[in-house]
C-alpha positions as CSV (number, residue, x, y, z in Angstrom):
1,X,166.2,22.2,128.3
2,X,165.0,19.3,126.3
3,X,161.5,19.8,124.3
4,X,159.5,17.7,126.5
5,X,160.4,19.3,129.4
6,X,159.4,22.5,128.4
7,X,156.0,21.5,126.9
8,X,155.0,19.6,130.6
9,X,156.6,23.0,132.0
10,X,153.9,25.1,130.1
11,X,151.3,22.1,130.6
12,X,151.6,22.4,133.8
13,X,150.4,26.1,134.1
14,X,148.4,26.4,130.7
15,X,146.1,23.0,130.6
16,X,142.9,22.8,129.6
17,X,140.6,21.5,132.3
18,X,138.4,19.3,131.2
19,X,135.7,16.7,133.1
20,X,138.1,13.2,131.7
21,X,141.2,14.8,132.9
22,X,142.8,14.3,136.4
23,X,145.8,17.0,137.7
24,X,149.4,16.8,135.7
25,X,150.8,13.4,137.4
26,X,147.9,11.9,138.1
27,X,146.8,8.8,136.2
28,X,142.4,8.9,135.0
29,X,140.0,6.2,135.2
30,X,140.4,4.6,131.5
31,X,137.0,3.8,131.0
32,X,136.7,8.1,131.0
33,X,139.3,8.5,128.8
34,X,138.4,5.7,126.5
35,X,134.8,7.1,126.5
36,X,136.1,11.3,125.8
37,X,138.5,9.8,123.2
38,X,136.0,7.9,121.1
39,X,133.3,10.8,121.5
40,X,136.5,13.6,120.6
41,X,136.7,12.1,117.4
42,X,135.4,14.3,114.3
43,X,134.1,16.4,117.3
44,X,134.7,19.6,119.0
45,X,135.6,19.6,122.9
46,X,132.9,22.2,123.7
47,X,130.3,20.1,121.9
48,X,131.6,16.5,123.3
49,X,131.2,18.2,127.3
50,X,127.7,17.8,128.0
51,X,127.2,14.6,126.2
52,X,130.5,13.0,128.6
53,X,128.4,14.0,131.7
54,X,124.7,12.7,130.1
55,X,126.8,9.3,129.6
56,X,128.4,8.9,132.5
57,X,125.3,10.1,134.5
58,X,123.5,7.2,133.0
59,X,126.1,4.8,132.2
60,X,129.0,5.2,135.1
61,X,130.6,2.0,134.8
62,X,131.8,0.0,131.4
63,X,129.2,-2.5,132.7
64,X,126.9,0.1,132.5
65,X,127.1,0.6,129.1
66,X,127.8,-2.7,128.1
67,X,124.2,-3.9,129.8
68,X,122.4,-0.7,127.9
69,X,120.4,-1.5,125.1
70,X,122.1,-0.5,122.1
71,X,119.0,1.8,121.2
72,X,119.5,4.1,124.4
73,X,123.1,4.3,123.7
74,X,122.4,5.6,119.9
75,X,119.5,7.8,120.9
76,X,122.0,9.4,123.5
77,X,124.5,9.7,120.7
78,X,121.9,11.6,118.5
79,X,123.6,14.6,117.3
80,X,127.2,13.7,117.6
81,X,127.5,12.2,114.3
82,X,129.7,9.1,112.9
83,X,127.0,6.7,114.2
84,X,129.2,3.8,113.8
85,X,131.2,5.1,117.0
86,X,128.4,4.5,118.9
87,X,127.5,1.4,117.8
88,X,131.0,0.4,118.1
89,X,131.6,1.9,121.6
90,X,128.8,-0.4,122.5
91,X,130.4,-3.7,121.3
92,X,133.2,-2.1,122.7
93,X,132.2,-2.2,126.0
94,X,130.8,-5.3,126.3
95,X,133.6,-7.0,125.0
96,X,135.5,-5.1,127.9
97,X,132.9,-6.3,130.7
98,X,133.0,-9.9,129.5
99,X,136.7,-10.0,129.5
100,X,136.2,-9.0,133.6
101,X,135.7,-5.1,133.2
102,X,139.1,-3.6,132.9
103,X,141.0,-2.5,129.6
104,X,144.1,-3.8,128.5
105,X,147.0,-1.4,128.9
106,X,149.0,-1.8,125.5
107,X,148.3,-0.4,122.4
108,X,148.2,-3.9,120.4
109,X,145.6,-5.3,123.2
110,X,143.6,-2.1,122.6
111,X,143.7,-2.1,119.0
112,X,142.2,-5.3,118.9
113,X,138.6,-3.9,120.4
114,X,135.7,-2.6,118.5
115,X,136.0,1.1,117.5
116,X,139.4,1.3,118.7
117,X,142.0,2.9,115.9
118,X,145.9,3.5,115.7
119,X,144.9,7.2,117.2
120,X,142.7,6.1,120.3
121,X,145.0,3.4,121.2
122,X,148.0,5.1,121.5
123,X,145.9,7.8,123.6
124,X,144.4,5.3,125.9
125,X,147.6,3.6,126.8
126,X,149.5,6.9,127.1
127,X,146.6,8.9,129.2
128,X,145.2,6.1,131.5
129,X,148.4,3.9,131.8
130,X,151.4,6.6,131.0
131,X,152.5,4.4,128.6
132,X,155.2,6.2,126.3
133,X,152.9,6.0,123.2
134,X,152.1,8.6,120.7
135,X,148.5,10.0,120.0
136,X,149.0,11.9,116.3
137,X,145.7,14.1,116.1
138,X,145.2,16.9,113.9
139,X,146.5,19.4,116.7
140,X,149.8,17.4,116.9
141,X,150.2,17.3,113.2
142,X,150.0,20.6,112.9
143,X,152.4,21.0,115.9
144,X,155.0,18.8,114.7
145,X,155.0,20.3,110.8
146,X,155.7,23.5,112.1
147,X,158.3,22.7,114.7
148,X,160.3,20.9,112.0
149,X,159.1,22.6,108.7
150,X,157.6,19.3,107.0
151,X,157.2,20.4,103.4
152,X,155.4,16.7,102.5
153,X,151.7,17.3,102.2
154,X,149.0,15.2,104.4
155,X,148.3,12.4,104.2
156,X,151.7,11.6,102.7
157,X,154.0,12.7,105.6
158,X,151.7,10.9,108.6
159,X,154.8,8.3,108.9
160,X,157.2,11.1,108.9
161,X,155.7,13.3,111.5
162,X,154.7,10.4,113.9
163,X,158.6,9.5,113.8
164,X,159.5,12.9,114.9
165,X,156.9,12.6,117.5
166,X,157.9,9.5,119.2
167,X,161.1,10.8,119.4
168,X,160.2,13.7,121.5
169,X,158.2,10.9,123.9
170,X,159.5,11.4,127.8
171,X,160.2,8.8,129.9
172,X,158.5,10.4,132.5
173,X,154.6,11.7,132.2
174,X,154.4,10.5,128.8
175,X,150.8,10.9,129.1
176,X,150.7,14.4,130.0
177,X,152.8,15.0,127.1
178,X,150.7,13.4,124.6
179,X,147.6,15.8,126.0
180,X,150.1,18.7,126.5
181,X,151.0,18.9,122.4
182,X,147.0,18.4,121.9
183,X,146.6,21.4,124.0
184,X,149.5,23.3,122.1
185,X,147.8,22.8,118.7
186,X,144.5,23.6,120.4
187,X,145.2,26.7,122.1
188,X,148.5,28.0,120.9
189,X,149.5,26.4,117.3
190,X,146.5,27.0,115.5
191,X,145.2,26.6,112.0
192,X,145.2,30.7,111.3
193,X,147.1,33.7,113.8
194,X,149.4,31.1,116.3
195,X,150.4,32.5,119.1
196,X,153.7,32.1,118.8
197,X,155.1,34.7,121.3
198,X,153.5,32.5,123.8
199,X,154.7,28.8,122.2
200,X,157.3,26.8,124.8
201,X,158.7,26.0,121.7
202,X,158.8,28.7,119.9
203,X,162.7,29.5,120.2
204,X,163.4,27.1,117.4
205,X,160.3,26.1,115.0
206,X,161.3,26.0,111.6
207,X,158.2,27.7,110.7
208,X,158.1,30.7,112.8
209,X,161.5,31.6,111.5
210,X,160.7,31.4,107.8
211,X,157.5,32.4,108.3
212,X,155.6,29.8,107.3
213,X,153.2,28.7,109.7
214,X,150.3,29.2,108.5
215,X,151.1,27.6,105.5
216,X,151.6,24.1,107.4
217,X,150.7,21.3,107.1
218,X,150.3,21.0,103.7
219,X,147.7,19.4,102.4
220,X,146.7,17.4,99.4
221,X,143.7,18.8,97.7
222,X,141.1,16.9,98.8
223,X,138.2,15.8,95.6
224,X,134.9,17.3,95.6
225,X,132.4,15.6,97.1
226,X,129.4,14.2,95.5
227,X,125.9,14.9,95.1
228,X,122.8,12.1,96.1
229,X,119.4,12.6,95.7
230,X,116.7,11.4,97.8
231,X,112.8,12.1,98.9
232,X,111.5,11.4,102.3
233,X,108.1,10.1,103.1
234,X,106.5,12.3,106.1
235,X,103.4,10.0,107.1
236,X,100.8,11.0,109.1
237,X,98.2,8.6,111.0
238,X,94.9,10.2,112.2
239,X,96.3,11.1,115.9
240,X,99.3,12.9,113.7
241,X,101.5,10.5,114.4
242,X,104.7,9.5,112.0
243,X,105.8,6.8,110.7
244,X,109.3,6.1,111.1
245,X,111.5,2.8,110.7
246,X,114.9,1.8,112.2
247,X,117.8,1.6,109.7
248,X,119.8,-1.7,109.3
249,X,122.5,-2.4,112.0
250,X,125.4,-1.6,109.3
251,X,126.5,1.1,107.0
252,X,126.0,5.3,107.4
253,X,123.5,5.6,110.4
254,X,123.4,1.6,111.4
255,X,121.0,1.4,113.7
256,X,119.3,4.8,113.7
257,X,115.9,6.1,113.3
258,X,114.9,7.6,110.0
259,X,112.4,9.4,107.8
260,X,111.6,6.1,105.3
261,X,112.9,7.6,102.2
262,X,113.5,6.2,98.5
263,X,117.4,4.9,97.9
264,X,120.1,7.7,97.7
265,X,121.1,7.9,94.3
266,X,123.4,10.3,92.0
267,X,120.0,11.4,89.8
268,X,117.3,13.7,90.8
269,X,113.8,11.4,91.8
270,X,110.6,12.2,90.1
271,X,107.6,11.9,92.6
272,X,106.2,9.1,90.1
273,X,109.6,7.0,90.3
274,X,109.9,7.6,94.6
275,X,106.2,6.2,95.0
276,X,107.9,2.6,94.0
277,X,109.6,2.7,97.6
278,X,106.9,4.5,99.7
279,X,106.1,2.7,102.8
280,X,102.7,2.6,102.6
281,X,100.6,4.0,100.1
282,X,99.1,7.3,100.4
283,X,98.3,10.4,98.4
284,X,101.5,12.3,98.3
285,X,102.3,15.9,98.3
286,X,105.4,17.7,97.7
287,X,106.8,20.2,100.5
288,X,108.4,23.3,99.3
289,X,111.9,23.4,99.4
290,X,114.6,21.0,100.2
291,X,117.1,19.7,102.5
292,X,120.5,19.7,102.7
293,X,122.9,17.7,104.3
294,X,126.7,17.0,104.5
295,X,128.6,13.8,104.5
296,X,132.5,13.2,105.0
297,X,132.1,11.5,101.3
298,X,129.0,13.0,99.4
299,X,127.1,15.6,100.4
300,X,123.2,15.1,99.6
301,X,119.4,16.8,99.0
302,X,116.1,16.2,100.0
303,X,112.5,16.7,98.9
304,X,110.1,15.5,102.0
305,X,106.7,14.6,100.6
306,X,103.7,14.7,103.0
307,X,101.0,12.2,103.3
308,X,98.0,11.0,105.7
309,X,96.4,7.8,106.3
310,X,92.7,7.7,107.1
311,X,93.3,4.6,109.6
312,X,96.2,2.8,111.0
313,X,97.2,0.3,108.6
314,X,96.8,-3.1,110.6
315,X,100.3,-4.3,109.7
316,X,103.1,-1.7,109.0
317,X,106.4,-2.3,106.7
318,X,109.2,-4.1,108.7
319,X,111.0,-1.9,111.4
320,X,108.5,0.7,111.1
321,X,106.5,2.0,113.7
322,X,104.6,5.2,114.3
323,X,106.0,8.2,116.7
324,X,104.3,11.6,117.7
325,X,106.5,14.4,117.1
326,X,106.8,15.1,120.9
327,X,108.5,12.0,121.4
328,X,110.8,12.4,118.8
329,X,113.3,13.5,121.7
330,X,113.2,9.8,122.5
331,X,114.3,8.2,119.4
332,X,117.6,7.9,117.9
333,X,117.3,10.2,115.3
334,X,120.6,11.7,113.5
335,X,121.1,15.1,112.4
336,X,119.9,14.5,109.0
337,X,116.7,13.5,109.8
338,X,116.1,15.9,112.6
339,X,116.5,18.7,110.0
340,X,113.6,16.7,107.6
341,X,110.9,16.2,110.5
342,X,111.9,20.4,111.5
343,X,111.7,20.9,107.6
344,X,108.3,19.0,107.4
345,X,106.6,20.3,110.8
346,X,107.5,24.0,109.8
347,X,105.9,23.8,106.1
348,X,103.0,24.4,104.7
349,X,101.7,22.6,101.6
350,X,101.2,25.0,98.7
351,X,97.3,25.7,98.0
């Protein structure tokens, strides 16, 4: 029985059932799978769930989302991380509306829209048009290096195990096989104990008979991440409001809202050198401890320094704008600086 068939065999009983997918043999709506795909990225399935439904539920059509103000669509992204997904899912969808509301089917056409990678191409056109494409996730690498035994370490042998994997491509239900292998590195071949007594493919996987699986796939050692620096500025107005400012439209967070905060730099700030790049000027005073916070490239620490203003200043610094705390839920704030404003309301300035 050829590899394929097997894996669509166990597919069929074994699948995960999630809200984008339709039964084995059916073919989704592609702006769902467009929409889990981009949100799956750097994310886990359990955490991607409820935010699928919260989008759908407020945007269910592309033209929907493509006639939602970008900040909506960012503060309803708040906590999935990678910002520039949403902002690019955005442009992504309006670029579908104005070209008549329906995505192209092929995985040049799709690679050509905002947002839309090697990876999510080959997904789309396999899941929502059974296209015989390949989608090469981390699951499938992981699959496929075991299967075969690839000795070349990541990122090195991405050519290598994506040729092995389009030859395994059916003719038939090429889309459930691309989602079946996902759900064999998911659920079956994972990182640490497979289950290999339970693997369709099991029989003749180059790792399970040498006993290297969980040595695969090798990876190059990735380099230590940095360290930045930075203090934030927690404001208060007389009504205990915050003052908080929208970040430019591109770069890390585009778009988002933010604690101000001096420049994120390799060198520790001194309180005397942040005050330069304080909104507003005010007496500040150091919280006690710091935050932390991780990057895919640098990692990076905050002191928050507290302040008050005895009146609202008549004009306020450019994309700033003041916030209560309760409406903080409202805003597009990213995980970074949900952890400062939790850091800053829970302390307590030293006597």
């Amino acid at each position: 029985m050829h590899l394929s068939t097997k894996l669509l065999k166990w597919y069929d009983r074994h699948r995960r059932h999630m809200p984008w997918r339709e039964s084995p043999g059916t073919t989704p709506d592609p702006y769902r799978v467009w929409l889990s795909e981009i949100m799956l990225q750097q994310t886990t399935v359990t955490t991607v769930i409820p935010y699928f439904h919260e989008f759908l539920e407020r945007w269910p059509t592309i033209e929907d989302l493509a006639a939602a103000d970008l900040t909506d669509v960012l503060s309803a992204w708040a906590g999935l991380g990678y910002y520039a997904r949403a902002r690019n899912l955005h442009k992504c969808a309006r670029a579908v509306a104005n070209a008549g509301g329906c995505f192209p089917s092929t995985v040049p056409e799709l690679k050509a829209l905002p947002g839309i990678g090697p990876y999510t191409a080959g997904a789309i056109a396999a899941i929502a048009f059974d296209a015989p494409e390949i989608a090469v996730d981390g699951n499938v690498e992981r699959v496929i290096s075991r299967y075969y035994g690839v000795q070349e370490p990541l990122p090195g042998a991405k050519s290598q195990i994506q040729d092995l994997n389009r030859a395994l491509v059916p003719r038939q239900r090429p889309g459930d096989f691309v989602q079946a292998l996902m759900d064999l590195g998911a659920t079956i071949c994972t990182p640490r104990n497979p289950a290999c007594s339970r693997c369709p493919w099991s029989a003749n996987c180059v790792a399970r008979q040498e006993g290297s699986a969980e040595d695969l796939p090798r990876k190059a050692r990735k380099p230590d991440r940095p360290l930045r620096h930075g203090i934030a500025f927690w404001l208060l107005d007389p009504q205990g409001r915050v003052l908080l400012r929208r970040r430019p439209s591109e770069g890390l967070l585009g778009g988002m809202t933010e604690v101000p905060s001096t420049p994120w730099t390799d060198k520790v700030w001194t309180l005397r050198a942040a005050r330069s790049h304080a909104p507003i000027g005010a007496g500040w005073r150091t919280l006690p401890g710091v935050v932390f916070h991780g990057f895919t490239h640098f990692q990076i620490e905050f002191r928050v320094v507290r302040g008050q203003v005895a009146r609202v200043p008549l004009v306020t610094p450019d994309a700033a704008f003041w916030c209560a705390p309760a409406d903080f839920d409202q805003q597009a704030l990213p995980t970074l600086m949900k952890k400062l404003a939790r850091h800053a309301l829970d302390s307590s300035l030293p006597d």
